[in-house]
Each structure stands twice: as structure tokens, then as C-alpha cells.
N, C-alpha and C positions, 0 to 999 in steps of 0.2 A: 059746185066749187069746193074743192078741197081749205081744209079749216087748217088755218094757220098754228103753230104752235105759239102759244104763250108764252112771254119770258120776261125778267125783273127788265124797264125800264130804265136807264138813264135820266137824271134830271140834276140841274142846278136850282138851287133857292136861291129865289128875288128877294124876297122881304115877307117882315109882317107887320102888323101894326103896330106892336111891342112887343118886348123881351125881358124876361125878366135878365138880369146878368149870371144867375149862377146856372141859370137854362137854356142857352142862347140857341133861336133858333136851328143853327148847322148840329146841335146833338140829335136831330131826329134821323137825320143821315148815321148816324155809330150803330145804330141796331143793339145797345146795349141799353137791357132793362133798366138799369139804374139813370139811363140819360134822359133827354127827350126836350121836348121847348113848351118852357111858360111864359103867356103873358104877363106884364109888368102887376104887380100886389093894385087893385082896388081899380083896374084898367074901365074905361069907355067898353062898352059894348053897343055893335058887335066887335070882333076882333078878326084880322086876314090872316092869312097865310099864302104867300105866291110865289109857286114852281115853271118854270120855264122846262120844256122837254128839249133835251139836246139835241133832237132833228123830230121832224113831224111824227108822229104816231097814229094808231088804233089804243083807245087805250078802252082794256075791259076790263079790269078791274084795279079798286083801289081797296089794299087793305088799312086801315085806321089804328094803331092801339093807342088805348087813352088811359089816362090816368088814372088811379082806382078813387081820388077824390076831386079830382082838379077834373070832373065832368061839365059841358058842356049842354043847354040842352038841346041843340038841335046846333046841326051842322048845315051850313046849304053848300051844294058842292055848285060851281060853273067852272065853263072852260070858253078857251079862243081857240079859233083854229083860223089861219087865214080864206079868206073867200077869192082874194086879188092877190097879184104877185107883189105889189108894192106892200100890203100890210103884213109880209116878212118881218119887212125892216119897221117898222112901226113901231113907238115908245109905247109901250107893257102900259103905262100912265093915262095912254089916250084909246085903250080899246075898250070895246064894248065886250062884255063877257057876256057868255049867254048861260044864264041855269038851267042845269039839267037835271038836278034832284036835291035829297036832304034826308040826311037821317036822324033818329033821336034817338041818342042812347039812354042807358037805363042810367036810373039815378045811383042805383049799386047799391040799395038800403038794403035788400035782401042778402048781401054778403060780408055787412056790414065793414062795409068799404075795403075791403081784403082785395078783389079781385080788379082785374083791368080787365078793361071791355077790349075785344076784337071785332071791327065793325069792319065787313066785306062786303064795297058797293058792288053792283057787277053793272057795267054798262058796257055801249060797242058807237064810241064817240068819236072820231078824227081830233086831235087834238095837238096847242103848240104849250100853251101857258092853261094851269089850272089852277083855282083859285076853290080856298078852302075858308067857310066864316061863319066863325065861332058864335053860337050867341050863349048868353048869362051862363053862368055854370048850374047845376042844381045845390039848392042849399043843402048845407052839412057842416058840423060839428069843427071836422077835420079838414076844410078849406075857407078858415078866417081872414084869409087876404082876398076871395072874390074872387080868384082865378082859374082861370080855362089850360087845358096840357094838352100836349100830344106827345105820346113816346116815340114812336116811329111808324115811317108811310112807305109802305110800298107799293107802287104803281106796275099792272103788267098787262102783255099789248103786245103789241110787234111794232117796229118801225117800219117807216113808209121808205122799199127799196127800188128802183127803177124797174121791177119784175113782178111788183102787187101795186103800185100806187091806180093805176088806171082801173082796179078794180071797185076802189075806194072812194078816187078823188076822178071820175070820169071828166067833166068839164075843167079839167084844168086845162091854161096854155101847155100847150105838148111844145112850142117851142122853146120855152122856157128851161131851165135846168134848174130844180129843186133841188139836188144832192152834191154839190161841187163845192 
């Protein structure tokens, strides 16, 4: 089987569990350094973050960049993909996600908090909603409010097109139309 080429993903943000107001989640979409989304100052942990894919995907890899004090320590990543043609339409609210992994970035003491991490999952998942959850941040000096960040996420994959899906998603209804 010839290897699909990779490309930036598509996706809309659902929600998170907080926001701080001057980092409101939709800056992770600007792709400028100085933006990005915090949780709310002294927030419940853990914390979410939920992306919707604009049409089904392959998704293999996610890039991360995180804050250079606003760290996390450990991220658990899940995703939904539908199994049925009815949990298309399904509220984001009542699905079950399933975990697929988890990374833990460094606490940045070694660069004395100067540098932003770039964490590159690589996985090879079908996916519609991915869901990303923050836990505690690491402690330091330079993040007195307790807070977890994210600068920006890129997702890349191929989408699912009537010309690869049956390579992917074999046991779907074939009379159904997934792309219309």
C-alpha cells in the first residue's frame, strides 16, 4: 500500500474546562508565539481541552508547544472515532473516548524556564473529536497562579476520502455516505 502523504489537519474547538480571559482558548489556532490558551489562575485539576475534526481523519501526528512555565506534567491524550453511523451525530457530551497515550514533559528547570517544549506525538488513529487533559503543572517560581498552557496544536493525518476510507474503516456501512 502506497503511504499517504501527511498534511496540517482541519479542526474546530469544542471547549475546555477553563480559560483564563486574556488566553482564551481559540489563541492556540493564531500560531503566534506570544498567544496560546491558559487555564483559569488556581483552576481544579485535571484540565480538558476538545477538538472536533472537520470530517473523519487518520490522524498521525500531534504537535504540542507548551509553555516555557505554564508546564503540565503529564498530558493524557484520547480520541472518538465513530464505530456506528448514528454516533456521527452524537452529543461530544455523551461519548466515550478512548486513551491512546500520554506524554510528560520536562519541567524546563534545565533551561531555567527560558525555552518552550515541542512535544511530537506520533500515532496512526481514525479519529472524529480528540480530547487533550492537562494534569498539575510542574512547580516553579514563575507560575504562582497554578496554571497549565498550551501555545499551539497542530494536528496532521490525511482525511477520510471516498478513494482511501475502505482502506481504513473496512467494516463500515458501504451504503451509507459519510462525505456529503
Amino acid at each position: 500500500m502506497n503511504e499517504i502523504p501527511l498534511s496540517p489537519l482541519k479542526f474546530r474547538i469544542i471547549g475546555a474546562s477553563t480559560e483564563d480571559p486574556e488566553h482564551p482558548l481559540f489563541s492556540i489556532l493564531s500560531q503566534k508565539p506570544t498567544e496560546g490558551w491558559n487555564s483559569v489562575r488556581f483552576c481544579l485539576f485535571p484540565q480538558e481541552v476538545l477538538i472536533q475534526f472537520t470530517k473523519p481523519v487518520r490522524l498521525r501526528q500531534i504537535n504540542l508547544v507548551l509553555h516555557e512555565t505554564k508546564i503540565p506534567s503529564k498530558i493524557d491524550i484520547y480520541h472518538f472515532f465513530p464505530k456506528q453511523y448514528n454516533d456521527f451525530f452524537a452529543d461530544y457530551n455523551t461519548l466515550t473516548y478512548e486513551k491512546i497515550g500520554y506524554v510528560i514533559p520536562d519541567s524546563n528547570m534545565k533551561s531555567d524556564y527560558k525555552a518552550r517544549e515541542l512535544k511530537k506525538v506520533f500515532l496512526n488513529e481514525n479519529c472524529l473529536y480528540l480530547k487533550l487533559v492537562f494534569h498539575k503543572p510542574h512547580i516553579n517560581i514563575y507560575n504562582p497562579f497554578n496554571q497549565v498552557a498550551l501555545i499551539t496544536m497542530t494536528c496532521l493525518g490525511f482525511d477520510f476520502t471516498p478513494n482511501n476510507i475502505d482502506t481504513f474503516y473496512p467494516n463500515r456501512n458501504k451504503d451509507l455516505n459519510y462525505f456529503s
